[in-house]
DRENLO-643631 format. One line per 10 residues: number of its first residue (from 1); for each residue x, y, z of N, C-alpha, C. Coordinates in pm, whole numbers, plus 50000, padded with zeros to 5 digits. Atoms other than C-alpha are relative to their C-alpha. Layout:
N
NUM> X,Y,Z,X,Y,Z,X,Y,Z | ...
This chain:
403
1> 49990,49884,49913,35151,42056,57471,49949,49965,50140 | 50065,50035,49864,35102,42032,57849,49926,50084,50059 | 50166,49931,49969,34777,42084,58017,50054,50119,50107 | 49997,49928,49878,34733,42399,58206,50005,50011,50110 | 50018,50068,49824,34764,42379,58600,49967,50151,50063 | 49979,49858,49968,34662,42702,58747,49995,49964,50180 | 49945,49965,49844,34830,42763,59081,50002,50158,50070 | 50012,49872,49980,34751,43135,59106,49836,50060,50067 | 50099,49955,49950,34455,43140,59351,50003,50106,50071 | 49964,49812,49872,34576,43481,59565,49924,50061,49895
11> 50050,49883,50170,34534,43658,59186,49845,50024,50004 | 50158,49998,50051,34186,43499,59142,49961,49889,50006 | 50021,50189,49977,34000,43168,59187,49877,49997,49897 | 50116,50017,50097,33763,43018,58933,49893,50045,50100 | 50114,50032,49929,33409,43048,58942,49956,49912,50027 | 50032,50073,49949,33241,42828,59145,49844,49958,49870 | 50152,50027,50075,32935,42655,58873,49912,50008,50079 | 50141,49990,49928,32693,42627,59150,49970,50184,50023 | 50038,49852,49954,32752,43032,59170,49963,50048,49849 | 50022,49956,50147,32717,43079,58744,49861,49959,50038
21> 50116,50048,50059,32395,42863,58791,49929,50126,50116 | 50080,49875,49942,32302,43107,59058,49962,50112,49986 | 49965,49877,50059,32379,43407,58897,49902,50068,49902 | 50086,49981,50113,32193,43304,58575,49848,50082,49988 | 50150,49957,50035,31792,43392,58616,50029,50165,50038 | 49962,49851,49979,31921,43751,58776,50064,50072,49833 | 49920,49942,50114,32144,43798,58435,49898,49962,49872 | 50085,50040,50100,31826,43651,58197,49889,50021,49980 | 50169,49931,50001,31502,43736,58335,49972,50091,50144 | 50037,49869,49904,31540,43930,58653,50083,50072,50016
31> 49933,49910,50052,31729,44205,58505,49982,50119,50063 | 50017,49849,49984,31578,44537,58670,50058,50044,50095 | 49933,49910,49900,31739,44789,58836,49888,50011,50098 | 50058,49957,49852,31689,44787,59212,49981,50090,50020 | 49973,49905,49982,31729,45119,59206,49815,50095,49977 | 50100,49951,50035,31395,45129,59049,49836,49937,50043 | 50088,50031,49852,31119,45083,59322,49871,50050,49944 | 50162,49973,50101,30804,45210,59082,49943,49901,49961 | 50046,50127,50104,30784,44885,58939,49998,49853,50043 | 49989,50119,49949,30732,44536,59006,50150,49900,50018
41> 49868,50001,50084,31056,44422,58864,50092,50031,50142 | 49908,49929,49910,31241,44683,59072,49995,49948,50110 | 50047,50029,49832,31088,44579,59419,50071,49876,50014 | 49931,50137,49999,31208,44214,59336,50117,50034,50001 | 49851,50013,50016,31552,44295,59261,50041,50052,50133 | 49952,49962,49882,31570,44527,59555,49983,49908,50123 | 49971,50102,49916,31426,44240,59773,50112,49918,50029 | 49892,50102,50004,31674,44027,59658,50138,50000,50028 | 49911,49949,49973,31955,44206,59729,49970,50007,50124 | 50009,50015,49851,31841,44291,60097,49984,49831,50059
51> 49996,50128,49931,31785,43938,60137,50121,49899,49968 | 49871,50057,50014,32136,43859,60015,50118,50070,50088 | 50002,49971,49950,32230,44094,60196,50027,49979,50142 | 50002,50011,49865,32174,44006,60546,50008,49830,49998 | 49934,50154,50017,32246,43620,60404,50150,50034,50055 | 49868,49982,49971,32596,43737,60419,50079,50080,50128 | 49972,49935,49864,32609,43967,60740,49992,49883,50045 | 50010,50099,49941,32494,43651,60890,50137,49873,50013 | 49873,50097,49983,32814,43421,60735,50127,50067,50082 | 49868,49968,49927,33045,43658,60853,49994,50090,50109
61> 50023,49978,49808,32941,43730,61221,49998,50123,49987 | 50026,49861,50041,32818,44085,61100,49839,50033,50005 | 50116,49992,49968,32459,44078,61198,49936,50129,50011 | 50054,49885,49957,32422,44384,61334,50122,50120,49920 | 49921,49928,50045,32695,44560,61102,49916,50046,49843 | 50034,49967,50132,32636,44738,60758,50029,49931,49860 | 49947,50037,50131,32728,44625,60423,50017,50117,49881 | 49969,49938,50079,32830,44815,60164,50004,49945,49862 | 49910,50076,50087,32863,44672,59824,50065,50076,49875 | 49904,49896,50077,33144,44804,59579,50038,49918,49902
71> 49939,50065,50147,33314,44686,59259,50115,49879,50064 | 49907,50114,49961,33565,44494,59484,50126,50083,50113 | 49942,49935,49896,33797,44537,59753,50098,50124,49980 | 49914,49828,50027,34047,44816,59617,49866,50085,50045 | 50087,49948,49999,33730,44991,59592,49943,50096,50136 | 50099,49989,49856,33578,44920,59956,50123,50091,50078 | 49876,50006,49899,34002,44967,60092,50005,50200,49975 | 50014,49866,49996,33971,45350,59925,49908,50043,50106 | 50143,49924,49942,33617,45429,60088,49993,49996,50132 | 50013,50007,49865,33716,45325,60416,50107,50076,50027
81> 49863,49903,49968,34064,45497,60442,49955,50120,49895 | 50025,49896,50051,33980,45826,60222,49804,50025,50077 | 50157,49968,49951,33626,45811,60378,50002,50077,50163 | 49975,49990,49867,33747,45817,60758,50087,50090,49971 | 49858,49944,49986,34080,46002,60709,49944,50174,49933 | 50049,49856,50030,33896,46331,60497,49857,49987,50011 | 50133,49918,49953,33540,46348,60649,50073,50087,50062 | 49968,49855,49937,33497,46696,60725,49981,50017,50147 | 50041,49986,49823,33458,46653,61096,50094,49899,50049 | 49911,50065,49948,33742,46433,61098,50121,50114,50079
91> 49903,49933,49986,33982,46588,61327,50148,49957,50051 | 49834,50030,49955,34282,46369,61394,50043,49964,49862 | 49935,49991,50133,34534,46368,61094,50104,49885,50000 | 49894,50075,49987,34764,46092,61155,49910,49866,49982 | 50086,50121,50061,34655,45746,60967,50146,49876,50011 | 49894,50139,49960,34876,45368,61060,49961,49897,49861 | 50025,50088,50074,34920,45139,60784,50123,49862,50021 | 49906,50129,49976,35129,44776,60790,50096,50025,49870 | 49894,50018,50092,35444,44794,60577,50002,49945,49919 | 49997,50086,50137,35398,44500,60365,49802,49959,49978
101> 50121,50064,50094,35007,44509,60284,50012,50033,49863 | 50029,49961,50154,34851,44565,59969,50035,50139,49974 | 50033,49917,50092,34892,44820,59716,49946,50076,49977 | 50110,49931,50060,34575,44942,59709,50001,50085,50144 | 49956,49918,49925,34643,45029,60098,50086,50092,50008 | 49918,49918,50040,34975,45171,60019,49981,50100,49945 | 50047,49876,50040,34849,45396,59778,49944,50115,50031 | 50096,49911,49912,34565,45523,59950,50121,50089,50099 | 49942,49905,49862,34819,45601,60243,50098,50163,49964 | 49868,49876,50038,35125,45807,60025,49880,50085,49908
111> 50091,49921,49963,34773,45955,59878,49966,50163,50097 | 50011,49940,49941,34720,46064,60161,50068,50120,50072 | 49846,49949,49911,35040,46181,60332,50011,50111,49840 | 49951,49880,50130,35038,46427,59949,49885,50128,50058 | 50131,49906,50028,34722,46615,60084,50012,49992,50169 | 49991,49975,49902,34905,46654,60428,49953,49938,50113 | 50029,50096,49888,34815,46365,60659,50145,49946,50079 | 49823,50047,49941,35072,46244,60887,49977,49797,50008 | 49983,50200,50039,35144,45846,60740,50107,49980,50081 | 49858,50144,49920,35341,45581,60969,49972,49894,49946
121> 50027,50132,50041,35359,45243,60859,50075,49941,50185 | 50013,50092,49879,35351,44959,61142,50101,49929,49964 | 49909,50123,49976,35664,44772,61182,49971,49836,50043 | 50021,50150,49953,35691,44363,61197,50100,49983,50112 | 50002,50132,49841,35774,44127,61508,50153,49973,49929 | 49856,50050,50066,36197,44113,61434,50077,49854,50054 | 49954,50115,49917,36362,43761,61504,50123,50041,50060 | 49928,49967,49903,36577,43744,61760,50152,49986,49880 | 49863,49946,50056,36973,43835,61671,50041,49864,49910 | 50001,50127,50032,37056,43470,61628,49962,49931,49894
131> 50114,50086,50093,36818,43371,61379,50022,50089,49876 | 49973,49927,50144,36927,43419,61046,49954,50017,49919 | 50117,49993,50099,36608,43368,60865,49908,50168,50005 | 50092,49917,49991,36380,43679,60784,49888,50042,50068 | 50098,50024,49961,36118,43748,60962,49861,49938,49938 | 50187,50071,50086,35736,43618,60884,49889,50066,49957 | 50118,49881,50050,35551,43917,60852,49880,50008,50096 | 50123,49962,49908,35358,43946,61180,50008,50129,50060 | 49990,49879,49927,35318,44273,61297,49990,50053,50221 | 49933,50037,49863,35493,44398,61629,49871,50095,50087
141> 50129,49933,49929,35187,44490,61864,50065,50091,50121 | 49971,49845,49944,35419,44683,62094,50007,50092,49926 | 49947,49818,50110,35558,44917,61788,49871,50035,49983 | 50127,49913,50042,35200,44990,61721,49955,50063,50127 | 50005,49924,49920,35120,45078,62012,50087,50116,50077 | 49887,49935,50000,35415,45256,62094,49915,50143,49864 | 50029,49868,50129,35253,45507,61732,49832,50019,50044 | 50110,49999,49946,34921,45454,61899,49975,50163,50085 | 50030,49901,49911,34800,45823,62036,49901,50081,49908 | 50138,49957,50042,34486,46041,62006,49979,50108,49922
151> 50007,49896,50101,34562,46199,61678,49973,49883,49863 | 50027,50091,50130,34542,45842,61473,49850,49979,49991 | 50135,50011,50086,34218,45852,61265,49971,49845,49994 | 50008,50124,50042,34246,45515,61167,50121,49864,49961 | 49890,50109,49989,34483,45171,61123,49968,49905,49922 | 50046,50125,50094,34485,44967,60845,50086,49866,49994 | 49928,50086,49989,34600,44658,60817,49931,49871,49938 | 50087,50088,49995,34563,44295,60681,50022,49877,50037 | 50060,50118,49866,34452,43982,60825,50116,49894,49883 | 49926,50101,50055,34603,43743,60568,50074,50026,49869
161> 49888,49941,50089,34922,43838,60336,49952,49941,49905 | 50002,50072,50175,34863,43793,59938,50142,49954,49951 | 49877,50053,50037,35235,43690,59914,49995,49914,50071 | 49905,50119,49890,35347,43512,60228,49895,49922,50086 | 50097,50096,49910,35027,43421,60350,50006,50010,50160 | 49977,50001,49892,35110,43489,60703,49815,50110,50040 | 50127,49964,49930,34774,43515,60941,50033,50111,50161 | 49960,49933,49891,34766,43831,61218,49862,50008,50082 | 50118,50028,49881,34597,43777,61550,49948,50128,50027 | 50038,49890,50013,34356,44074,61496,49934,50071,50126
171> 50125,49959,49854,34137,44099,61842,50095,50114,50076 | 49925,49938,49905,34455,44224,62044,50005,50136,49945 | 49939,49902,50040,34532,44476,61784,49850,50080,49984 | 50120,49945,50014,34163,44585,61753,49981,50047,50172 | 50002,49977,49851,34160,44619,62172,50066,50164,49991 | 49903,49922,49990,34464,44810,62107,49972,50159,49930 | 50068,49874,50020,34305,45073,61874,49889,50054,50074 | 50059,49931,49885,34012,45123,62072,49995,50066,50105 | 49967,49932,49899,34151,45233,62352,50049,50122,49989 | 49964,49859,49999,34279,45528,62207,49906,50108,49888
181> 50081,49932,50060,33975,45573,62003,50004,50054,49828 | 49984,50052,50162,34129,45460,61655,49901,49915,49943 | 50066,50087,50110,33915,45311,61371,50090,49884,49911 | 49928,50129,50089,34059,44967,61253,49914,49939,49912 | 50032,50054,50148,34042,44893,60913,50070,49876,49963 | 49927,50144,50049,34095,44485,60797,49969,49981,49874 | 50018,50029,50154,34175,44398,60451,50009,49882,50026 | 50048,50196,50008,34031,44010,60445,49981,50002,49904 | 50017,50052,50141,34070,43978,60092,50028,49894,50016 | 49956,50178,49975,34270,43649,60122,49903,49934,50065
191> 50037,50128,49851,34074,43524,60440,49871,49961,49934 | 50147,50047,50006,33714,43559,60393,49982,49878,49922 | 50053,50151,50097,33604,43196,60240,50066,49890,50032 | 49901,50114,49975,33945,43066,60313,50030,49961,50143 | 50016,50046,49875,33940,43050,60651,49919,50056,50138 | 50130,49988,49950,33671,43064,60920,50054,50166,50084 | 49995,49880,49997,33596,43445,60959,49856,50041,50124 | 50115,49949,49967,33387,43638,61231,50010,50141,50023 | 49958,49820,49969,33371,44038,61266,49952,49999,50124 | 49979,49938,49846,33223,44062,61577,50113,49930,50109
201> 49899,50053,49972,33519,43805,61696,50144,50034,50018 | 49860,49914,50043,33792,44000,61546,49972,50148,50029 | 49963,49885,49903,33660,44318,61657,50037,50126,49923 | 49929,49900,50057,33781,44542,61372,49812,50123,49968 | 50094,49910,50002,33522,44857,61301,49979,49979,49812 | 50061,49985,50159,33543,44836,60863,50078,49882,49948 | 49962,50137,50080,33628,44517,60666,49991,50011,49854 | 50055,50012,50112,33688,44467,60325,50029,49905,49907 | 49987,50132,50075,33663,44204,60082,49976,49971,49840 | 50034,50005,50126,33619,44078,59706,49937,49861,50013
211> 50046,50105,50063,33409,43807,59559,50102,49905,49949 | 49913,50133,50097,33666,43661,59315,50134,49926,50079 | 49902,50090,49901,33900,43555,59644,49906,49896,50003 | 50082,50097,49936,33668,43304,59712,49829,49926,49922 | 50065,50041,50097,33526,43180,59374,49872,50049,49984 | 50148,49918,50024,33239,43446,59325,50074,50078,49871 | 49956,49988,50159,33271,43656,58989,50077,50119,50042 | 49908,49862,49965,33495,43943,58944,49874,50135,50024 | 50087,49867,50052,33392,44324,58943,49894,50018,50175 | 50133,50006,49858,33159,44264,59354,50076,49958,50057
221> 49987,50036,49831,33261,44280,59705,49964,50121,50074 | 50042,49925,49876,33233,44467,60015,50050,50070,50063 | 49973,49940,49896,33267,44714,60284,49933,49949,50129 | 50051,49998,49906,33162,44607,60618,50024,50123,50124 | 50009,49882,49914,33067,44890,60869,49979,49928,50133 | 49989,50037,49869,33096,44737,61214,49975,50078,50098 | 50026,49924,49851,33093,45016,61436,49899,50070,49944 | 50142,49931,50044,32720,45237,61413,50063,50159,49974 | 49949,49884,50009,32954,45544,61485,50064,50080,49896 | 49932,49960,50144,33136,45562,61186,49894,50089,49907
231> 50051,49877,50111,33094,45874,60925,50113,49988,49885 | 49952,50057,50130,33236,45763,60590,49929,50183,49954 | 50033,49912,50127,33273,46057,60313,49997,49893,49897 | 50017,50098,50093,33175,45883,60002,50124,50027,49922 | 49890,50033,50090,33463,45800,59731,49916,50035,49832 | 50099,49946,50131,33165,45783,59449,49887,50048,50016 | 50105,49901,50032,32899,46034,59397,49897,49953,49863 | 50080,50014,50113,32599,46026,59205,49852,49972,49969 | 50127,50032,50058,32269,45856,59222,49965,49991,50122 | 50064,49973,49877,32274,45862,59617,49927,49848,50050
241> 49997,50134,49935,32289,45483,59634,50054,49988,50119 | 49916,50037,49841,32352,45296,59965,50051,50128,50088 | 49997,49896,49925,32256,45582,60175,50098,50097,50016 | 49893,49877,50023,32491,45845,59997,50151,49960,49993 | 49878,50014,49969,32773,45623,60078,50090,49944,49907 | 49942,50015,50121,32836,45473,59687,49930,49980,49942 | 50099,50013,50089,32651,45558,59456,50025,49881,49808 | 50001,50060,50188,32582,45390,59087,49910,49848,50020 | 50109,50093,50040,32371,45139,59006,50015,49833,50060 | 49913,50119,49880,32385,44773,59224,49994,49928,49901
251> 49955,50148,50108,32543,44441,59038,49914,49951,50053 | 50098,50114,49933,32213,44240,59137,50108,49906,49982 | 49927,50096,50068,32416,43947,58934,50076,49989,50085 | 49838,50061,49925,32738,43960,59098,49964,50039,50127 | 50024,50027,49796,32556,44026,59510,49973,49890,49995 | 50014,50126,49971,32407,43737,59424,50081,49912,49996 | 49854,50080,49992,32706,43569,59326,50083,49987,50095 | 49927,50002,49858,32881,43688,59598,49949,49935,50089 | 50104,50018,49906,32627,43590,59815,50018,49828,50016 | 50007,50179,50027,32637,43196,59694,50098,49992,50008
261> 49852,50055,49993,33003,43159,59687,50061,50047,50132 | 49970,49987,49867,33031,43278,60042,49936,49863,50069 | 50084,50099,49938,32764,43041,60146,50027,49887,49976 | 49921,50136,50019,32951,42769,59977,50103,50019,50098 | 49964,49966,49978,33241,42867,60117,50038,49932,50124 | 50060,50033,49868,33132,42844,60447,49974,49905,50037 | 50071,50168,50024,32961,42542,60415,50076,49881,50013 | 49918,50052,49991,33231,42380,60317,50161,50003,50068 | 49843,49982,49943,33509,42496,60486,50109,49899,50068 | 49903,50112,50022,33599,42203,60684,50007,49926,49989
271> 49947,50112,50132,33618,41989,60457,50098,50065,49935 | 49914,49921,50146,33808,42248,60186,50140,50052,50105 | 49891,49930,49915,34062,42359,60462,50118,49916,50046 | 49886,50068,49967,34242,42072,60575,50093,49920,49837 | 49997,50029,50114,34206,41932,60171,50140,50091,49958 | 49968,49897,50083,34388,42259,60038,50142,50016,50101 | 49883,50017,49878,34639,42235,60375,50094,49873,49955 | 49962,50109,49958,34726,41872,60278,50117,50034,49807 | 49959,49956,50191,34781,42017,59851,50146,50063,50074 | 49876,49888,49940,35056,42303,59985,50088,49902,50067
281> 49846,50126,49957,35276,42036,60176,50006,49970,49919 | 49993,50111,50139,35252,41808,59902,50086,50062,49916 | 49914,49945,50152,35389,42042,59659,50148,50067,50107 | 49853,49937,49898,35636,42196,59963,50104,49912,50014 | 49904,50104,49978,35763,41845,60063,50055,49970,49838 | 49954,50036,50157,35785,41741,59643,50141,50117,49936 | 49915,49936,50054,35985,42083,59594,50163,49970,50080 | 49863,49963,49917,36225,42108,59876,50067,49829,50023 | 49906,50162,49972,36337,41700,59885,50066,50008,49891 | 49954,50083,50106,36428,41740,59494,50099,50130,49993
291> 49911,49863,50054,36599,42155,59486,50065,50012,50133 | 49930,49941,49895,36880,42197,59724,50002,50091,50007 | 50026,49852,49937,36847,42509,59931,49878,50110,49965 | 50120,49840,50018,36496,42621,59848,49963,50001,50168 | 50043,49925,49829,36394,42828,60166,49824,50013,49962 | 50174,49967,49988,36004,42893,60253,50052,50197,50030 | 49982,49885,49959,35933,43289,60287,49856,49999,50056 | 50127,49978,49871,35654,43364,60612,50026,49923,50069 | 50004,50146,49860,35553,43119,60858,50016,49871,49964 | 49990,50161,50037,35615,42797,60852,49867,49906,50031
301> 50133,50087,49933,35363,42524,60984,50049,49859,49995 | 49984,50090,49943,35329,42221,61106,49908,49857,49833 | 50020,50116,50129,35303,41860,60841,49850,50008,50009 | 50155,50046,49993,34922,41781,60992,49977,50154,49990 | 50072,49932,49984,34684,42069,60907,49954,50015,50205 | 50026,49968,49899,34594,42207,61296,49797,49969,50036 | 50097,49984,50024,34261,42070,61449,49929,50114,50047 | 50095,49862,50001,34142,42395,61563,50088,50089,49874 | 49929,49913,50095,34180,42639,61257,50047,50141,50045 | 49978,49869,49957,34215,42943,61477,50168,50025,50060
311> 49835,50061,49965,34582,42824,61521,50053,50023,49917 | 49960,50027,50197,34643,42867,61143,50087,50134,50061 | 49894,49916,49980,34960,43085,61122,49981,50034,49861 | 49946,50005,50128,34971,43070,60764,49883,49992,49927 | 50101,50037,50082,34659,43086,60505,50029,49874,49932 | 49982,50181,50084,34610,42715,60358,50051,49970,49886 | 49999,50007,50146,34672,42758,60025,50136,50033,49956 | 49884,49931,50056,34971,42970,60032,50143,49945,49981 | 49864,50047,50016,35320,42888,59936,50126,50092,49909 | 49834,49864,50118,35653,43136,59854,50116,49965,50060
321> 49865,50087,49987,35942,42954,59798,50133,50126,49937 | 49889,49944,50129,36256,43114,59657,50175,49866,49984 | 49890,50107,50088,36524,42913,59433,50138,50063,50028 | 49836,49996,50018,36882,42920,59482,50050,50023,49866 | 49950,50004,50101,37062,43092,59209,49958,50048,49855 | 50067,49964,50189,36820,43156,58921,49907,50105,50066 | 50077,49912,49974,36575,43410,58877,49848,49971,49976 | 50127,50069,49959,36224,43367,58986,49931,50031,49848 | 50069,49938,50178,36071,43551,58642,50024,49878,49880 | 49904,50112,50086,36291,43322,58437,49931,49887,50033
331> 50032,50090,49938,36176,43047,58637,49842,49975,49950 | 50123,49990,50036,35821,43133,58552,49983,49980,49790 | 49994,50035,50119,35907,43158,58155,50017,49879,49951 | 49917,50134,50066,36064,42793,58116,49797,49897,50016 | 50133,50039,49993,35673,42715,58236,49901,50027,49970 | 50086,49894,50026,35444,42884,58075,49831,49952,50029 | 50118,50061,49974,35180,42637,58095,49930,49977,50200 | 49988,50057,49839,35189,42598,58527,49951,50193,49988 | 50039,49842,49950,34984,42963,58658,50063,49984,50113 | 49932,49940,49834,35232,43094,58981,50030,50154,49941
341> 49951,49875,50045,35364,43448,59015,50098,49990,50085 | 49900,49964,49918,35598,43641,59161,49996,50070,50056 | 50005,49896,49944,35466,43864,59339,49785,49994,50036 | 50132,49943,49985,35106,44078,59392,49936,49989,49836 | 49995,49980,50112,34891,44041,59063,49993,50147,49977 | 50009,49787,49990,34831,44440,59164,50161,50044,49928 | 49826,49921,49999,35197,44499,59117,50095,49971,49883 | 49917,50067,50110,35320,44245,58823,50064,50055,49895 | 49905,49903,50059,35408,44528,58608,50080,50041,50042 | 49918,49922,49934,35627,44677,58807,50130,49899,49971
351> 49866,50057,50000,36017,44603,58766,50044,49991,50089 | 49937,49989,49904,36089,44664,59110,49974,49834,50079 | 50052,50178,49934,36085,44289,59360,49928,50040,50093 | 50110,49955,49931,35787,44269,59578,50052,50043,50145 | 49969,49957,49817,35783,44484,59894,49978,49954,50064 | 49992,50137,49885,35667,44199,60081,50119,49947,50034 | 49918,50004,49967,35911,44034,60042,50180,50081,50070 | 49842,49933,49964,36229,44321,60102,49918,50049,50165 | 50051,49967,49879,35984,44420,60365,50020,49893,50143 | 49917,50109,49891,36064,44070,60590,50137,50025,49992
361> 49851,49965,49959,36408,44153,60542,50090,49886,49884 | 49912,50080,50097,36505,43925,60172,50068,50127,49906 | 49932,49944,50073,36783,44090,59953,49892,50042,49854 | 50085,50027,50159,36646,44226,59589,50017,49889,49941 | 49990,50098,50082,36800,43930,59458,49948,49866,50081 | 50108,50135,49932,36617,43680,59696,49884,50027,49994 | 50166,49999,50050,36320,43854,59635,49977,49957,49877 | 50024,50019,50106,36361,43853,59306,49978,49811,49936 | 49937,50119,49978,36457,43465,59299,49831,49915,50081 | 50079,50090,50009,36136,43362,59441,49831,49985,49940
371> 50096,50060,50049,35797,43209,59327,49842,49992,50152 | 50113,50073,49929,35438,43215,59490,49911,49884,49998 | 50124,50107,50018,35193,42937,59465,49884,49977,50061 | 50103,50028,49922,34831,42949,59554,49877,49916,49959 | 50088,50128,50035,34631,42618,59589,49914,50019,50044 | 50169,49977,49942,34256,42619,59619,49927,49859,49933 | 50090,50066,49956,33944,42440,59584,50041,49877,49899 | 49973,50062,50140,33986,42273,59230,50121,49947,49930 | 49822,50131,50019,34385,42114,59246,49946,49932,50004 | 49973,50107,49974,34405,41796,59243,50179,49940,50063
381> 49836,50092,49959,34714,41537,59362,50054,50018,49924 | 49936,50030,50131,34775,41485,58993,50096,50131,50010 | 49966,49910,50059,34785,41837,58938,50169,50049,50097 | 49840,49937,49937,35057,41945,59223,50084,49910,49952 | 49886,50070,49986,35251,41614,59154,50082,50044,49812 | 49899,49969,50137,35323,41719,58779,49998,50181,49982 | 49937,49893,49974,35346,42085,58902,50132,50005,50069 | 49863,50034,49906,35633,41980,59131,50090,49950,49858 | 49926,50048,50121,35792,41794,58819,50026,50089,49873 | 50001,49910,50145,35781,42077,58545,50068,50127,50085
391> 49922,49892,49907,35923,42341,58846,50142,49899,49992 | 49891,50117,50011,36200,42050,58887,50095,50018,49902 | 49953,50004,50156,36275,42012,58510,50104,50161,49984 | 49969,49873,50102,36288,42409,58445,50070,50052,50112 | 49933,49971,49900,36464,42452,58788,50172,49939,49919 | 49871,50080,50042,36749,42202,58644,50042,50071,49829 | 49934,49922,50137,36776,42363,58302,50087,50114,50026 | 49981,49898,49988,36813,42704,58440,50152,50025,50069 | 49919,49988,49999,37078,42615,58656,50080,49954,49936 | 49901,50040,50067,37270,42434,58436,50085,50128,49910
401> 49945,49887,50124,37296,42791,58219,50118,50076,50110 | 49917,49905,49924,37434,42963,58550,50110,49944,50063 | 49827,50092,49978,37671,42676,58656,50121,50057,49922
């Protein structure tokens, strides 16, 4: 039987061991609820948390911003859009979201728009007439501004696509809300870990993120509060945690986790960035020299990794190909052993083809037709070169059925 290869880092990335070994004495002997400040116990845990805490404001240029911590970014992406959009002293009704983010944005927004908000979604950057390829999924900073006026509450949007991987230059578009006195909301699930992140840089007012992007454990991540002005209604009620703003009891275990697998992260970045840049060709050049007419879907990029990373068009890791002819699902069955998807893992039930993709402008049946792949810390050469060879194989079977 052939060994597993997991290529599905967007979904979820292992844990990092140096973050299990971190994790451990919190999950074995310093067990007490922070919550509980009577006791010796308690005081420690709550230390430990404030001092993980402001470890992590610190990696991600948030010093003087809040933290929040939540079960994980769906979580944080509710509390910032249902938090801003129905406080009771909110009085502009009109909320901006990007066409092809997440899910968990989407929701929130048609949510919203049921309980009488006025929803727009943000149009992408169209290629010129000429150009017969799809677009890449950058969003068009005139059309937003163009929906930009002093009734939008807030603007969500995110920094680095879980399909196509495509990176959006956030400062301009953060300028761009301010000025009319919008709250910009960034979903950095993808980015944070994977490529060098700063909030006061980017400028956005609420951020949100998960642990398990960026090899910390599932179940913990964040809200970042950036601007002091902000009035969040809470999402969860209850014990009057984190100053009313989510209550229930804190994951010591998994802040700390979070906490260490950022700080790796970080640490290593470049080193792990051009590494994980050099994997994704490898398997790009191996696919497209051996399958006539596979296309890339997003941005493209350049053979050498870029030496400034703030150039990155494209998250490092990412790769969404689609196959000529067969169907991407199918494509995924003939392999069972190789982890890729086809889509959002948010969405994988669904029968419909990912709105990312129909959202650049591919047919259902080119959406359907292609394959993601996301390489991280723990590939190897081996591993892409006999991932390229088992896509190959079950590429050549498949068409042989539709010849």
């Amino acid at each position: 039987m052939a060994e597993d290869i997991y290529l599905d880092n967007h979904a979820t990335t292992a844990v990092d061991p140096r973050v299990v070994e971190a994790m451990l004495p919190t999950m074995l002997s310093e067990y007490a609820n922070a919550g509980s400040i009577t006791h010796q116990p308690g005081r420690r845990a709550a230390q430990r948390i404030q001092e993980h805490k402001e470890q992590m404001l610190y990696l991600l240029g948030a010093q003087h911003a809040e933290l929040i911590f939540t079960s994980g970014a769906t979580e944080s992406i509710n509390l910032a859009l249902f938090g801003i959009a129905l406080h009771p002293r909110q009085k502009r009704r009109t909320v901006l979201v990007g066409k092809i983010d997440h899910k968990a944005v989407l929701d929130c927004a048609r949510k919203l728009s049921k309980q009488g908000l006025n929803v727009q979604t943000i149009d992408l950057v169209k290629n010129q007439p000429a150009d017969l390829l799809p677009c890449v999924g950058i969003y068009d900073l005139e059309a937003l501004g163009e929906q930009l006026t002093d009734d939008v509450a807030i603007v969500s949007l995110i920094l680095g696509n879980n399909e196509i991987g495509s990176l959006q230059d956030m400062r301009p578009i953060a300028e761009l809300c301010h000025q009319h006195g919008a709250i910009l909301h960034l979903d950095a699930t993808q980015a944070i870990g994977k490529i060098p992140f700063d909030a006061q840089a980017v400028g956005a007012d609420l951020v949100s993120f998960s642990a398990h992007k960026f090899y910390g454990p599932k179940g913990v991540g964040g809200l970042l509060i950036c601007n002091d002005t902000i009035q969040l209604s809470p999402v969860i009620v209850g014990g009057g945690q984190q100053n009313n703003l989510r209550s229930g009891t804190l994951n010591t275990a998994g802040i700390v986790g979070m906490a260490r697998a950022l700080e790796i992260s970080v640490a290593q970045l470049d080193a792990e960035l051009p590494m994980v840049y050099s994997l994704r060709d490898r398997l790009w050049q191996k696919l497209k020299t051996r399958i006539d007419g596979l296309k890339l879907n997003g941005p493209d990029w350049k053979t050498l990794p870029p030496s400034d990373p703030t150039v990155l068009q494209r998250l490092p890791g990412n790769l969404n190909v689609r196959f000529p002819n067969v169907d991407g699902q199918s494509l995924m069955l003939k392999v069972p052993s190789l982890a890729v998807s086809s889509g959002s893992a948010c969405t994988s039930a669904e029968p419909a083809p990912s709105h990312v993709l129909i959202g650049i402008g591919l047919s259902q049946d080119q959406a359907r037709s292609s394959l993601r792949f996301g390489i991280g810390r723990f590939n190897t050469e081996t591993q892409i070169d006999q991932a390229a060879d088992r896509i190959v194989s079950a590429y050549a079977e498949l068409l042989h059925f539709v010849a």
